[in-house]
C-alpha positions as CSV (number, residue, x, y, z in Angstrom):
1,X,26.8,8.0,3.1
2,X,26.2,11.7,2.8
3,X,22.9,13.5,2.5
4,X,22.3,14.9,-1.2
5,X,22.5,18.5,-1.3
6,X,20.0,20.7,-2.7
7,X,22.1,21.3,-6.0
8,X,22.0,17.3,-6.1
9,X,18.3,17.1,-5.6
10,X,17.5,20.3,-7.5
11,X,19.7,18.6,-10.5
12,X,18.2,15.3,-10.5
13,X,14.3,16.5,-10.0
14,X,14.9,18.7,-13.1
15,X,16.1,16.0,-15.3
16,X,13.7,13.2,-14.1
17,X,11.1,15.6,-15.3
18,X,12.5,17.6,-18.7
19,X,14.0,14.0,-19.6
20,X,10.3,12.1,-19.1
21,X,8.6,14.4,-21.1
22,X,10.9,15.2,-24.0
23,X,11.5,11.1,-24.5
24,X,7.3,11.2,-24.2
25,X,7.1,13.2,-26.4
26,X,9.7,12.6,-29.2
27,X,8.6,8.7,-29.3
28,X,4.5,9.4,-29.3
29,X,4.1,5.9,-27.4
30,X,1.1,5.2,-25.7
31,X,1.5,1.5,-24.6
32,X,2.0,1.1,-20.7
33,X,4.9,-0.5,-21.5
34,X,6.7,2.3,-23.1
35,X,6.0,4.6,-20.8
36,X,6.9,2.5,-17.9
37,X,10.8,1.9,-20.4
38,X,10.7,6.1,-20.2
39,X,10.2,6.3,-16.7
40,X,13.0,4.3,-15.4
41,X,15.1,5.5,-17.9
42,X,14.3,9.2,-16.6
43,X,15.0,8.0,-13.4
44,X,17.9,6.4,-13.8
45,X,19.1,9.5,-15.9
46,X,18.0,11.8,-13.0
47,X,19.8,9.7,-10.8
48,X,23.4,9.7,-12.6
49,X,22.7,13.1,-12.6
50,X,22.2,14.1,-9.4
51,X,25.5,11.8,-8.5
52,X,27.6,13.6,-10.7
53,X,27.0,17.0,-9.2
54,X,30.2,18.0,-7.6
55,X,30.2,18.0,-3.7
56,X,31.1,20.8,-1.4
57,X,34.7,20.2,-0.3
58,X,34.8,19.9,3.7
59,X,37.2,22.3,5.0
60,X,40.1,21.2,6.4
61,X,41.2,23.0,9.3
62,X,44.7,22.7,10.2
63,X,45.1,22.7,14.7
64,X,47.5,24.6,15.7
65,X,50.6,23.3,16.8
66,X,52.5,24.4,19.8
67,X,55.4,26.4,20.0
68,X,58.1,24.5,20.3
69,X,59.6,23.8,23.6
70,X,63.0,25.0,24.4
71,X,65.2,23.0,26.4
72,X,65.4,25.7,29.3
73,X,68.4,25.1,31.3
74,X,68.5,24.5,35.0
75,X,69.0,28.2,37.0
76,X,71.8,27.1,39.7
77,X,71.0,27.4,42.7
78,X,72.8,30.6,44.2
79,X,74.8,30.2,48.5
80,X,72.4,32.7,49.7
81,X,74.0,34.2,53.2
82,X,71.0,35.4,55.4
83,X,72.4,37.6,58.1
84,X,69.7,36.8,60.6
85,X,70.7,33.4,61.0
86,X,74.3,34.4,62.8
């Protein structure tokens, strides 16, 4: 799995922390219990959050390919005469 990037982590740290206080303070609860409902839901908001950030594409970096080869034909070979060897 890939390591979240700081656009995923900046993301997902804002919206644990806006979403926990505006759900504290638009249901006024005080009870344990409510706050510990808020907090996971903040959480688990951050979290789909921070998922859903798009990634940075990987570039794709296309190898060069060799030339291709020609089918070279064979040089015949040429009588050479050598005039020392009479």
């Amino acid at each position: 799995m890939p390591r979240p990037t700081a656009a995923q982590l900046a993301y997902g740290s804002f919206t644990v922390i806006f979403s926990t206080l505006a759900m504290l303070l638009l249901s006024q609860t005080s009870s344990g219990v409510g706050i510990a409902i808020i907090a996971v839901a903040a959480l688990a908001l951050g979290l789909l959050v921070a998922m859903t950030v798009p990634m940075p594409k990987s570039r794709v970096v296309a190898l060069r390919t060799p030339a291709p080869e020609t089918a070279e034909e064979p040089v015949p070979a040429v009588a050479t005469s050598s005039k020392t060897a009479a």
